[in-house]
TORKOL-4160 file (C-alpha; in steps of 0.2 Angstrom, whole numbers, padded with zeros to 4 digits, m for minus):
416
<pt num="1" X="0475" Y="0559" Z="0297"/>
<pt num="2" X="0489" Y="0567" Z="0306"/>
<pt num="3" X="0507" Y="0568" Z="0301"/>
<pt num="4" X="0519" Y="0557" Z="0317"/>
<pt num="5" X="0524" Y="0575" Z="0325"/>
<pt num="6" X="0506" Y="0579" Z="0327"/>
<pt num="7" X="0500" Y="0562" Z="0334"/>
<pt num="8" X="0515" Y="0565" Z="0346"/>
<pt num="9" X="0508" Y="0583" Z="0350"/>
<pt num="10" X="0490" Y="0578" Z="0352"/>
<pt num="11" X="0494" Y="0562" Z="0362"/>
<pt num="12" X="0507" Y="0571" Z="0376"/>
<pt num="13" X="0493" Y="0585" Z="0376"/>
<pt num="14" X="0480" Y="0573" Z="0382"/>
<pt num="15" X="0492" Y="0565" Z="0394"/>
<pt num="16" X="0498" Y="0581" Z="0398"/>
<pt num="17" X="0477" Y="0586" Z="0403"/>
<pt num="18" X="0474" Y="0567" Z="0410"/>
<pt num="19" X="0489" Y="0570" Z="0422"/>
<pt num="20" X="0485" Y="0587" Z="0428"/>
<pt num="21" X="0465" Y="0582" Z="0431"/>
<pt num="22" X="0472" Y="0566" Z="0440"/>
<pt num="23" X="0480" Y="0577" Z="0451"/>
<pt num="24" X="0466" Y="0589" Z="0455"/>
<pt num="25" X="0454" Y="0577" Z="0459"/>
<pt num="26" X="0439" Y="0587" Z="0456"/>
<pt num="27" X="0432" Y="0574" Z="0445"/>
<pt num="28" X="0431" Y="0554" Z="0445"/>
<pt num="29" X="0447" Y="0550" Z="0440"/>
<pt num="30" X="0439" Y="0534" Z="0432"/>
<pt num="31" X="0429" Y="0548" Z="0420"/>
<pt num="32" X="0444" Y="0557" Z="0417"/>
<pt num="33" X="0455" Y="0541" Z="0410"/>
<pt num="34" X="0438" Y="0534" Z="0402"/>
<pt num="35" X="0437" Y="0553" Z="0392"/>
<pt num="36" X="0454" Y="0554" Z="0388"/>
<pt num="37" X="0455" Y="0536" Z="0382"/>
<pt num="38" X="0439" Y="0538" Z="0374"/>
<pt num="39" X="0447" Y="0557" Z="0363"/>
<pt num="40" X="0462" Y="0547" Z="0358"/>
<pt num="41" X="0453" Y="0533" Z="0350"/>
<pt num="42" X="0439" Y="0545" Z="0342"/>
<pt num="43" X="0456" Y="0554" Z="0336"/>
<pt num="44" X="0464" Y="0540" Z="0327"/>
<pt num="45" X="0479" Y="0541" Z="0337"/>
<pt num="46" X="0473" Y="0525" Z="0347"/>
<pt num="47" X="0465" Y="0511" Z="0337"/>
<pt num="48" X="0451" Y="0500" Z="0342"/>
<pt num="49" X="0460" Y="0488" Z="0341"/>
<pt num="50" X="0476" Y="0493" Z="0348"/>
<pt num="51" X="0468" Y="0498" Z="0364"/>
<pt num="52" X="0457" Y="0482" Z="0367"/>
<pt num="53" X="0469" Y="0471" Z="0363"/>
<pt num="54" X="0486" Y="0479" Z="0366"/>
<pt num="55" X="0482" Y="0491" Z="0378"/>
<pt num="56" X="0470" Y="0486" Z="0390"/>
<pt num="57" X="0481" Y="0472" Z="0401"/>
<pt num="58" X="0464" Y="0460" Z="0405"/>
<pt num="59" X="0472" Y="0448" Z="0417"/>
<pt num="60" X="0478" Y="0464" Z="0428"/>
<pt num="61" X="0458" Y="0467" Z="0428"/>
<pt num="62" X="0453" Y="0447" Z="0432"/>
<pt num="63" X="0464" Y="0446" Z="0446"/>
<pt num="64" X="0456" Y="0465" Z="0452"/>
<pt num="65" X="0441" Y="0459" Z="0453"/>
<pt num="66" X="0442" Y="0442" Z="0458"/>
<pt num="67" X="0453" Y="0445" Z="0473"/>
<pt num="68" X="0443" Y="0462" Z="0477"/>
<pt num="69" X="0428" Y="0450" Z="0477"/>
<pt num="70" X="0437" Y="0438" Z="0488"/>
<pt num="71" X="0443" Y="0450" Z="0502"/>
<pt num="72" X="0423" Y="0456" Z="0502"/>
<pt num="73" X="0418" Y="0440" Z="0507"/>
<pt num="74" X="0433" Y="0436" Z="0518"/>
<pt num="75" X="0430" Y="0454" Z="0528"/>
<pt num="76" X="0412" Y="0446" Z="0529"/>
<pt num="77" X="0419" Y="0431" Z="0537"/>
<pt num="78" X="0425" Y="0440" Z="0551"/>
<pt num="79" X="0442" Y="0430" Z="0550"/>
<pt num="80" X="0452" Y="0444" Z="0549"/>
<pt num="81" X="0442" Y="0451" Z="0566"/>
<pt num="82" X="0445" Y="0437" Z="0575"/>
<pt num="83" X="0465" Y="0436" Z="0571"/>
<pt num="84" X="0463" Y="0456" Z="0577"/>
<pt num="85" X="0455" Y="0452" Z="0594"/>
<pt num="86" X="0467" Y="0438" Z="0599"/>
<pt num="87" X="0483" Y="0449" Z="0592"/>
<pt num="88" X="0479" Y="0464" Z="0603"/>
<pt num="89" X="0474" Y="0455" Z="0618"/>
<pt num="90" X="0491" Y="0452" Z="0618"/>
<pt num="91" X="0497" Y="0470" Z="0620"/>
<pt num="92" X="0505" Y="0474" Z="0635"/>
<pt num="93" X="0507" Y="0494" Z="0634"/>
<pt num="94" X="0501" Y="0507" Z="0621"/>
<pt num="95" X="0516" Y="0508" Z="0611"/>
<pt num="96" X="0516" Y="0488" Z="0609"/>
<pt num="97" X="0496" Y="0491" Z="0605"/>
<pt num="98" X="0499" Y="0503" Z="0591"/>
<pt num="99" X="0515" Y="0491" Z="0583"/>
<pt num="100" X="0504" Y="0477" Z="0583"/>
<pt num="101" X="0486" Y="0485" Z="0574"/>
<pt num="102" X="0501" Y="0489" Z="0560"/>
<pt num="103" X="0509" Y="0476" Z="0560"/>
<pt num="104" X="0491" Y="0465" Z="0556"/>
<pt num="105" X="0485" Y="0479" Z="0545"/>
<pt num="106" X="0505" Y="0476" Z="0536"/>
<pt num="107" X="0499" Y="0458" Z="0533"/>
<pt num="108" X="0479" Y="0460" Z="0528"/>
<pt num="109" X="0486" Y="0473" Z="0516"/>
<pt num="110" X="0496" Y="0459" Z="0507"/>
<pt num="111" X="0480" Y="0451" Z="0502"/>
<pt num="112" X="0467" Y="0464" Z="0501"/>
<pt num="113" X="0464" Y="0482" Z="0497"/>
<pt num="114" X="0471" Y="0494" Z="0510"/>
<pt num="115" X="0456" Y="0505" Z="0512"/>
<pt num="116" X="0447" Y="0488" Z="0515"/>
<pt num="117" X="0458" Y="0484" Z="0531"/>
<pt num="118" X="0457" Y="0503" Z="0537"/>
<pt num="119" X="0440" Y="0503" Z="0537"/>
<pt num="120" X="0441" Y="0482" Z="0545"/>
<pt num="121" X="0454" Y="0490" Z="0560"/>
<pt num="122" X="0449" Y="0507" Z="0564"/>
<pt num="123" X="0436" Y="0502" Z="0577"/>
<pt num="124" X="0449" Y="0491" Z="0588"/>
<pt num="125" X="0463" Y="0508" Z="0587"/>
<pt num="126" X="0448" Y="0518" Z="0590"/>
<pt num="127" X="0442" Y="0507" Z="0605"/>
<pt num="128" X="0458" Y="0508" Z="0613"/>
<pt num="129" X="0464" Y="0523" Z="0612"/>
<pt num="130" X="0445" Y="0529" Z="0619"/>
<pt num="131" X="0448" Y="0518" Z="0633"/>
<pt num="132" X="0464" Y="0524" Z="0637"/>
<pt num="133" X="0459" Y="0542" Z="0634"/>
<pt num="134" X="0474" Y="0544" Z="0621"/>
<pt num="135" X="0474" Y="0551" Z="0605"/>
<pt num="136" X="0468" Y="0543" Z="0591"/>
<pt num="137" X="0480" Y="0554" Z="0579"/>
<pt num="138" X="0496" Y="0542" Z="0582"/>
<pt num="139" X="0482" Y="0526" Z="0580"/>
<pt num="140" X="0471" Y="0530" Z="0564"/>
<pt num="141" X="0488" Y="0536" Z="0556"/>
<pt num="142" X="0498" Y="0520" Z="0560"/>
<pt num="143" X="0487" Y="0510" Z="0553"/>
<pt num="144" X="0485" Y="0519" Z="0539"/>
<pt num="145" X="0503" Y="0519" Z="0532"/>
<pt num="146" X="0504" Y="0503" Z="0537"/>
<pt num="147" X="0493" Y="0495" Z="0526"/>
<pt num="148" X="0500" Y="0504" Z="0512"/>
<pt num="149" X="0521" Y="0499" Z="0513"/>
<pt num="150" X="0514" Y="0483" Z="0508"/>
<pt num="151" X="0510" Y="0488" Z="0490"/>
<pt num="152" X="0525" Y="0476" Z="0483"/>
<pt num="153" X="0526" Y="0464" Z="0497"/>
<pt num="154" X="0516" Y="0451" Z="0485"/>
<pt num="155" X="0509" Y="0451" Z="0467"/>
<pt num="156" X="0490" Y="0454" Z="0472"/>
<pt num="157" X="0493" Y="0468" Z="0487"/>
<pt num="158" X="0489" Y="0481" Z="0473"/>
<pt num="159" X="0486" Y="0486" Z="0456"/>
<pt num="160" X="0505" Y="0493" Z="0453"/>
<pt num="161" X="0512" Y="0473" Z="0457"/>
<pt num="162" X="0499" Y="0464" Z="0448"/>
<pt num="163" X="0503" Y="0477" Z="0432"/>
<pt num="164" X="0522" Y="0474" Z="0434"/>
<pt num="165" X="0520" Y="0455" Z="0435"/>
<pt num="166" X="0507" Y="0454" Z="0421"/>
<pt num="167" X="0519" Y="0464" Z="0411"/>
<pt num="168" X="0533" Y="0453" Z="0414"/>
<pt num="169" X="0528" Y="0436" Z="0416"/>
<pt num="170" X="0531" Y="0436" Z="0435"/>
<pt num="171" X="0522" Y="0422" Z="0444"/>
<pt num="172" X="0518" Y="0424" Z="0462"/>
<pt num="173" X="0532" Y="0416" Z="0469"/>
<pt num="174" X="0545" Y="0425" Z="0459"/>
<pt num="175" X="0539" Y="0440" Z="0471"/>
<pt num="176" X="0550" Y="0429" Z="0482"/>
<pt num="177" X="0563" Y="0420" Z="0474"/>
<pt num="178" X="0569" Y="0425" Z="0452"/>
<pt num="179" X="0581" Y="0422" Z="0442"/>
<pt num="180" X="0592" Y="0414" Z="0457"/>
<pt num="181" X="0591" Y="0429" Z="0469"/>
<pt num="182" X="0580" Y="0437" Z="0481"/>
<pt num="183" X="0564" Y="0445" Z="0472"/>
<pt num="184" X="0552" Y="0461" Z="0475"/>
<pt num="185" X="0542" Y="0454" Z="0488"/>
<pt num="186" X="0554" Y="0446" Z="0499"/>
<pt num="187" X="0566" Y="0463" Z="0498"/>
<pt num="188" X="0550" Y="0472" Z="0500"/>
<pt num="189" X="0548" Y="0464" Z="0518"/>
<pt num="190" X="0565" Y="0466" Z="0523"/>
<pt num="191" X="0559" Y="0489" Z="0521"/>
<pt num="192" X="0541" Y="0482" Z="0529"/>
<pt num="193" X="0550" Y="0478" Z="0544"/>
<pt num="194" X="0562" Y="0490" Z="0549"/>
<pt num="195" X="0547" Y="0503" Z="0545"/>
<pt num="196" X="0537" Y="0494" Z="0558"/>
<pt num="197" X="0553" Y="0492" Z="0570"/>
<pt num="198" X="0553" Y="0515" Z="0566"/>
<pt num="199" X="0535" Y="0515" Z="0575"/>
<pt num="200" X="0538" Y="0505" Z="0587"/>
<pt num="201" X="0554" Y="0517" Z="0592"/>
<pt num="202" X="0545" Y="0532" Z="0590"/>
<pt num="203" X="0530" Y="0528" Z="0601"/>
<pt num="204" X="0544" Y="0521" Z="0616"/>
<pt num="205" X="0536" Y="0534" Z="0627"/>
<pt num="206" X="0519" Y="0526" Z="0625"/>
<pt num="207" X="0517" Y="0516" Z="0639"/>
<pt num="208" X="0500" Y="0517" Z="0645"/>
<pt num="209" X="0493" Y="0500" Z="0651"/>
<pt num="210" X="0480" Y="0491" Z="0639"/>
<pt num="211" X="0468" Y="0479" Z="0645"/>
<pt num="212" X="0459" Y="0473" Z="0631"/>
<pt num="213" X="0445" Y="0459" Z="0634"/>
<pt num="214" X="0443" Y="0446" Z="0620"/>
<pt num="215" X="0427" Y="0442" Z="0613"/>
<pt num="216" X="0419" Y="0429" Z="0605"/>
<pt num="217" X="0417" Y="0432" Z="0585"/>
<pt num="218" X="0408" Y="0418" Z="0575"/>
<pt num="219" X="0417" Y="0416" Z="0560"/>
<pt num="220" X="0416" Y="0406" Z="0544"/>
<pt num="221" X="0431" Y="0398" Z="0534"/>
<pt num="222" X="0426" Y="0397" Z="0517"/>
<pt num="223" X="0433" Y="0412" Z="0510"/>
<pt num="224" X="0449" Y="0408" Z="0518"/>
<pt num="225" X="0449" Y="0390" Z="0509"/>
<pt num="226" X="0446" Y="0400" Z="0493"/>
<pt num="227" X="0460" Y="0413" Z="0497"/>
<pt num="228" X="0472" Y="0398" Z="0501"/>
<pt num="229" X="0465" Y="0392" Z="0482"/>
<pt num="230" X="0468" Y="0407" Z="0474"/>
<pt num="231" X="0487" Y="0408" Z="0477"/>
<pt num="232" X="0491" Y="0391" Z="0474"/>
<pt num="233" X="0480" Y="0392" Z="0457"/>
<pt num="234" X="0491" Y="0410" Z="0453"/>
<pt num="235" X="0507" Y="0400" Z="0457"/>
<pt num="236" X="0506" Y="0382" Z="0451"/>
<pt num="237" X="0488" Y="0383" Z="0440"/>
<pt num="238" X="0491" Y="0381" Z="0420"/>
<pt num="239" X="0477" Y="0394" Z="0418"/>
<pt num="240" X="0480" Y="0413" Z="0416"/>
<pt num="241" X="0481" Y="0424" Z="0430"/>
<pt num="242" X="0467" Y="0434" Z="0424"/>
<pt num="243" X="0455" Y="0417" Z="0422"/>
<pt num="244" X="0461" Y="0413" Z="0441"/>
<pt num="245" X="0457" Y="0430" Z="0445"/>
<pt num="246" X="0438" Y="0427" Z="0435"/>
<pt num="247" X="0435" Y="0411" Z="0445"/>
<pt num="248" X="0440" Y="0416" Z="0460"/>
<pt num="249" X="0429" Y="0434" Z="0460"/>
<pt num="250" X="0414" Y="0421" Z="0452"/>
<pt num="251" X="0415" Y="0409" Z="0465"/>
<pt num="252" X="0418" Y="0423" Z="0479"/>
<pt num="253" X="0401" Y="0429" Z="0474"/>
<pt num="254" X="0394" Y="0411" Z="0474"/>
<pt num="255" X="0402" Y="0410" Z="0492"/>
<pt num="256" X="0395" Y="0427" Z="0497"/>
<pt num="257" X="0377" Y="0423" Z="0490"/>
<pt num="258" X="0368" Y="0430" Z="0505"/>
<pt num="259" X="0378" Y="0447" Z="0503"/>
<pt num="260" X="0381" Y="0446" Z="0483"/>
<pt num="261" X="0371" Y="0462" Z="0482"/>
<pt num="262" X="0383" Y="0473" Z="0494"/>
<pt num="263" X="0395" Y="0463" Z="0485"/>
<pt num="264" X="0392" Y="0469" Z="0470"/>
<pt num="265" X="0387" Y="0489" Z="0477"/>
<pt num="266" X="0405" Y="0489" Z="0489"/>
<pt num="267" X="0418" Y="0482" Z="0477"/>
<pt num="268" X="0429" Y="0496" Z="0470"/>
<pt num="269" X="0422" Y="0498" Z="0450"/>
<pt num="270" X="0431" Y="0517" Z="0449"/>
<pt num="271" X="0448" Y="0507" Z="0449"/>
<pt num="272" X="0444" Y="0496" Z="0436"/>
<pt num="273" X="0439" Y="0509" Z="0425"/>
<pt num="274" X="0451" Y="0519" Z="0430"/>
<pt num="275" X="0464" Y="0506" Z="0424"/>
<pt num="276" X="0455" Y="0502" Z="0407"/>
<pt num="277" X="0458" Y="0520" Z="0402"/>
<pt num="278" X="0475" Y="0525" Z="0409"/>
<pt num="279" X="0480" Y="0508" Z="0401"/>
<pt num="280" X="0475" Y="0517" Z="0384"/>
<pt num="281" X="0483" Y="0534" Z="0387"/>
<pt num="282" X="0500" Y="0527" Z="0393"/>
<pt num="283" X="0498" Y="0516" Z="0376"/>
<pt num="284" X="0496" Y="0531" Z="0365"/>
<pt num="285" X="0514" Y="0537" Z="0371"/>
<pt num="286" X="0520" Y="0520" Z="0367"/>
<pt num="287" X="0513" Y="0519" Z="0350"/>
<pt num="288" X="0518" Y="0537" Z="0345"/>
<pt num="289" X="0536" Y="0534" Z="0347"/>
<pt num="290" X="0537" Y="0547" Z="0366"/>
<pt num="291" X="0539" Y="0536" Z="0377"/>
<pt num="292" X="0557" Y="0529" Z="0365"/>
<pt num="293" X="0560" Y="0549" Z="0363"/>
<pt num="294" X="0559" Y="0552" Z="0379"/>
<pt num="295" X="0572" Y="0536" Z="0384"/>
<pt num="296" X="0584" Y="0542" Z="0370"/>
<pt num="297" X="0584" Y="0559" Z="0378"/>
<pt num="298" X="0591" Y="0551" Z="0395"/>
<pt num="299" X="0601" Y="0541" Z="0384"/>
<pt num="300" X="0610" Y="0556" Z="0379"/>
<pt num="301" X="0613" Y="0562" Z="0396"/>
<pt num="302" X="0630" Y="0549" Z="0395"/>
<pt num="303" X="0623" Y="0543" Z="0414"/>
<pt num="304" X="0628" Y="0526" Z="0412"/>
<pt num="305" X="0631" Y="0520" Z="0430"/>
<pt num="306" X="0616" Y="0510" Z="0433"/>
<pt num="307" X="0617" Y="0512" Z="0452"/>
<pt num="308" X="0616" Y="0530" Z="0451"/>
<pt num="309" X="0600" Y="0527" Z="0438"/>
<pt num="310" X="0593" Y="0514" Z="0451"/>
<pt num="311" X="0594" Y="0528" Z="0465"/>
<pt num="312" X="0584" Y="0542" Z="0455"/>
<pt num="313" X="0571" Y="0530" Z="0449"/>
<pt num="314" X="0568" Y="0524" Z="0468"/>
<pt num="315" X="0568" Y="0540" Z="0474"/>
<pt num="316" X="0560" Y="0553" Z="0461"/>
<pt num="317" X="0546" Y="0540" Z="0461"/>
<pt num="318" X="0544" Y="0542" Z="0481"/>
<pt num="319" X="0543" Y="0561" Z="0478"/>
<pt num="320" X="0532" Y="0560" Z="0462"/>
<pt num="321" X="0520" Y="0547" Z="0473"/>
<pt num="322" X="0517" Y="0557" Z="0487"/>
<pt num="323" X="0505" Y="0568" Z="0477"/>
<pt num="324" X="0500" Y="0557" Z="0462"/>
<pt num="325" X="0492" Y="0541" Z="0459"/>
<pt num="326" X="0505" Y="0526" Z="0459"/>
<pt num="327" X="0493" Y="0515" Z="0444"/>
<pt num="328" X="0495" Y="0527" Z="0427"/>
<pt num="329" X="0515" Y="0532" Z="0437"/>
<pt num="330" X="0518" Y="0514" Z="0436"/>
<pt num="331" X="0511" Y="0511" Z="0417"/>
<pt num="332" X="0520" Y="0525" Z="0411"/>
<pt num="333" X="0537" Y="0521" Z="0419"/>
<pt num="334" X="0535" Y="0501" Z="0416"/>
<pt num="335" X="0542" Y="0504" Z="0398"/>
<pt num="336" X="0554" Y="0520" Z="0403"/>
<pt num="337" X="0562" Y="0506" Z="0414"/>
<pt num="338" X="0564" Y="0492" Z="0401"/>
<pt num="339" X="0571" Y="0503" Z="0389"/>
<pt num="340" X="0584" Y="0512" Z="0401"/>
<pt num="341" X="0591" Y="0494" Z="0404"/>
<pt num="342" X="0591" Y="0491" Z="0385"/>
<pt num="343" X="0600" Y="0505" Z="0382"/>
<pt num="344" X="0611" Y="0504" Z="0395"/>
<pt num="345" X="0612" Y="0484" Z="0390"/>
<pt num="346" X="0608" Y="0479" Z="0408"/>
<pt num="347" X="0595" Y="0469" Z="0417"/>
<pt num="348" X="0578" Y="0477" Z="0418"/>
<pt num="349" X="0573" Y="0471" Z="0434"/>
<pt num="350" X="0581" Y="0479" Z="0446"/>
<pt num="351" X="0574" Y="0497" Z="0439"/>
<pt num="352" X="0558" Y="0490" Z="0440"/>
<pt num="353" X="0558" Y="0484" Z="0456"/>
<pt num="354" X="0566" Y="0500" Z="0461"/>
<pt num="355" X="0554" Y="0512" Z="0452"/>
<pt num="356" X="0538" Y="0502" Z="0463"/>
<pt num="357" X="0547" Y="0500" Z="0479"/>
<pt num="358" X="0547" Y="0517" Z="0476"/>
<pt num="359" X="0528" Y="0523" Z="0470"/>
<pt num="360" X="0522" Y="0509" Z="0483"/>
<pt num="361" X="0530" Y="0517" Z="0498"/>
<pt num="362" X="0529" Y="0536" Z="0491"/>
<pt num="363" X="0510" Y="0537" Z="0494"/>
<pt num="364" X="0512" Y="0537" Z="0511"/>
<pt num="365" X="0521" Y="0553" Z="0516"/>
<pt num="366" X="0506" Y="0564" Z="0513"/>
<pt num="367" X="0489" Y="0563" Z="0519"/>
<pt num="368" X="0481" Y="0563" Z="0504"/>
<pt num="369" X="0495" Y="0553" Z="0496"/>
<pt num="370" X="0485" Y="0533" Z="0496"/>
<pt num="371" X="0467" Y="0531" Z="0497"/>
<pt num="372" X="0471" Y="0524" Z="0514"/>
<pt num="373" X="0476" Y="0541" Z="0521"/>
<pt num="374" X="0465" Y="0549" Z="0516"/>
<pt num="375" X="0451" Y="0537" Z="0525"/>
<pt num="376" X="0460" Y="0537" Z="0541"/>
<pt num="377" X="0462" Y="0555" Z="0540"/>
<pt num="378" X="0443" Y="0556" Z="0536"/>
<pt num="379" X="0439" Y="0548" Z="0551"/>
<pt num="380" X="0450" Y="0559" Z="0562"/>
<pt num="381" X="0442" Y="0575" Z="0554"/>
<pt num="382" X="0424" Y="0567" Z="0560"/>
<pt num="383" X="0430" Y="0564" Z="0577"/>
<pt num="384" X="0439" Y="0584" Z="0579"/>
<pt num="385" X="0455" Y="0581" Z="0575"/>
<pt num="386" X="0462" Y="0594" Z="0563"/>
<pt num="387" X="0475" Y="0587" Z="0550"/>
<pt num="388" X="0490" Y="0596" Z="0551"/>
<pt num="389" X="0505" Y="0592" Z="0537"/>
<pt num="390" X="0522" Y="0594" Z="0551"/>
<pt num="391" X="0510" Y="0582" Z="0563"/>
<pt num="392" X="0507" Y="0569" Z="0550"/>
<pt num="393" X="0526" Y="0571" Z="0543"/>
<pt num="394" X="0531" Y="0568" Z="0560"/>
<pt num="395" X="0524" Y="0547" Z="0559"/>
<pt num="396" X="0525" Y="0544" Z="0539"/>
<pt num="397" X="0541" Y="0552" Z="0534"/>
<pt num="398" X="0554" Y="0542" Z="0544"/>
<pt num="399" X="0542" Y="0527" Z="0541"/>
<pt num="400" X="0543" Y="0527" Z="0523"/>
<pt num="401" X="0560" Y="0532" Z="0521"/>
<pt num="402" X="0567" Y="0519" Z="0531"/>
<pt num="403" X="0555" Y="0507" Z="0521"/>
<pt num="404" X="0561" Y="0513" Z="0506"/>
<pt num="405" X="0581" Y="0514" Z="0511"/>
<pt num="406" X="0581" Y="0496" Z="0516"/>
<pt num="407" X="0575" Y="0489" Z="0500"/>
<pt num="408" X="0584" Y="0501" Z="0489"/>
<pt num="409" X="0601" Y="0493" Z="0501"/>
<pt num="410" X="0595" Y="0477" Z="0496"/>
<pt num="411" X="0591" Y="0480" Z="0479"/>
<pt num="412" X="0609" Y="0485" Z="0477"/>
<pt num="413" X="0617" Y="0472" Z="0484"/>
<pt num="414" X="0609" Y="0459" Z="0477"/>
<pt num="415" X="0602" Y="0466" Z="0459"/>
<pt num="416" X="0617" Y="0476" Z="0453"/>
């Protein structure tokens, strides 16, 4: 129907529009992807059958779903509230208040959806710093960023790891330990750590006393036996990680009978169609031969130090993530990163991890970077505080950078 140079045209100009709406945000990114997806099949530049069975990554959306099932019925459990209540009776003075709500929303946030433990926290950081008669600012956006340096930390904390480990085989253990050295996850936590280490410094002057009472929270362990399941099935199972991810969402609902409507209504649908279509558009640069022109381009740059490649991957994708969705960044550059190492006749791995470590951690700089941010900085706004960029800057920059430092050290040291 069209000659390969107009295929090449047509599918960068769709990508081109996809992107730049992405970014606007003044419609449904999941309509967007879906439309766009939907023009390049319609077009011919994306078959059927290339973007059902090629494209479309369907154990990346079981394990979505399933999980996103699961951390409804486990928030509903109120096991997450009760480890809250007994961390923070803990707390001695403000600062050590503030370090601990991040460092639990740091750990939810490996197992659930970031916005999820947001919205689970807020009302213990807005408790205390009421009580105290602080501001909530240094609180709301603590716990925000926090919840999202874990995005690589392990292979179900977000859609970016679970694409990267369904793209190359990773099981959820090689987040910690592959091919004989350390892996994503573990290197991950080593930037998780000093990040939180950062807050803790720059809240030292935070001192005011916190007396906290505990209360009594009935809880229920079910979804947590079925969490403990779900990992050990994703690691040692002999099913695919997207028919662990289906049974485990099923029997989450089967769980959660009593609240399987609001189930249904609260779990995160824009996402997965978000991911069907941009799984779609990032294929038709793949099956049109730019995403190959595009590495024989850089190819022809003559950079072949792979520590110097490493270091503009990590860092271009903490700039790029700051304003634009890490899933279709992460699609698109999944490929760009495999083919630099080919060409280059080096291991892909490090790149990739580099290239999330990266996108993962980026989002967090701006207040409209991650979902997350955005929630926190909602709920600020409600309450009459005004956003301000230099104000927000001042918490999530030296955060993520340090994050991100760390594990581009480490990635370094021990990938290349």
């Amino acid at each position: 129907m069209f000659t390969a140079e107009l295929e090449k045209l047509i599918a960068l100009a769709i990508f081109s529009v996809c992107f730049f709406l992405i970014l606007l945000r003044r419609i449904k990114i999941s309509y967007v992807s879906l439309a766009s997806a939907a023009t390049l099949i319609a077009l011919g530049i994306v078959t059927p059958e290339e973007a059902f069975f090629k494209a479309i990554n369907w154990d990346v959306l079981g394990i979505y779903w399933g999980f996103g099932m699961l951390s409804i019925a486990l928030s509903e459990s109120k096991v997450p509230a009760l480890i809250a209540i007994k961390i923070i009776h803990r707390a001695k003075d403000e600062r050590h208040a503030i370090f601990y709500i991040s460092a639990l929303a740091a750990f939810l946030s490996s197992f659930m959806p970031n916005p999820v433990v947001v919205i689970m926290l807020a009302p213990i950081a807005i408790e205390i710093a009421n009580r105290l008669k602080s501001s909530l600012f240094p609180y709301l956006v603590s716990l925000a960023i926090s919840s999202n340096v874990v995005t690589t930390v392990t292979m179900i904390a977000d859609p970016p790891a679970i694409i990267l480990a369904m793209k190359t085989g990773m099981k959820f253990f090689d987040f910690y330990l592959f091919k004989g050295r350390i892996g994503l996850g573990a290197i991950s936590l080593f930037g998780v750590i000093a990040a939180l280490l950062m807050l803790l410094f720059q809240f030292r002057n935070m001192r005011k006393n916190v007396e906290i009472e505990e209360e009594k929270i009935k809880v229920t362990y079910a979804p947590t036996m079925l969490f403990v399941a779900g990992i050990l099935a994703l690691a040692f199972a002999p099913l695919s990680p997207g028919a662990v991810g289906l049974s485990i969402g099923l029997i989450s609902l089967l769980v959660g009978r009593k609240i399987f409507k609001r189930m249904c209504l609260e779990f995160d649908w824009d996402t997965i169609l978000f991911v069907v279509g941009i799984f779609i558009v990032i294929s038709s640069l793949e099956i049109t031969g730019i995403l190959s022109d595009f590495v024989n381009w850089f190819a022809s740059l003559g950079i072949r130090n792979s520590s110097l490649v490493l270091a503009v991957l990590v860092w271009v994708s903490v700039a790029l993530s700051s304003f634009i969705d890490n899933v279709p960044y992460t699609v698109l550059m999944i490929p760009v990163c495999t083919e630099l190492a080919s060409a280059m006749g080096v291991s892909p791995f490090p790149f990739l991890f580099g290239m999330l470590i990266g996108t993962g951690i980026g989002g967090n700089i701006t207040p409209v970077g991650a979902t997350a941010n955005v929630i926190a900085c909602g709920m600020l706004e409600k309450r009459g505080y005004r956003i301000k960029l230099k104000e927000y800057l001042k918490i999530s920059l030296p955060f993520s950078v340090i994050a991100v430092l760390v594990a581009h050290l480490l990635l370094q040291l021990t990938w290349l």
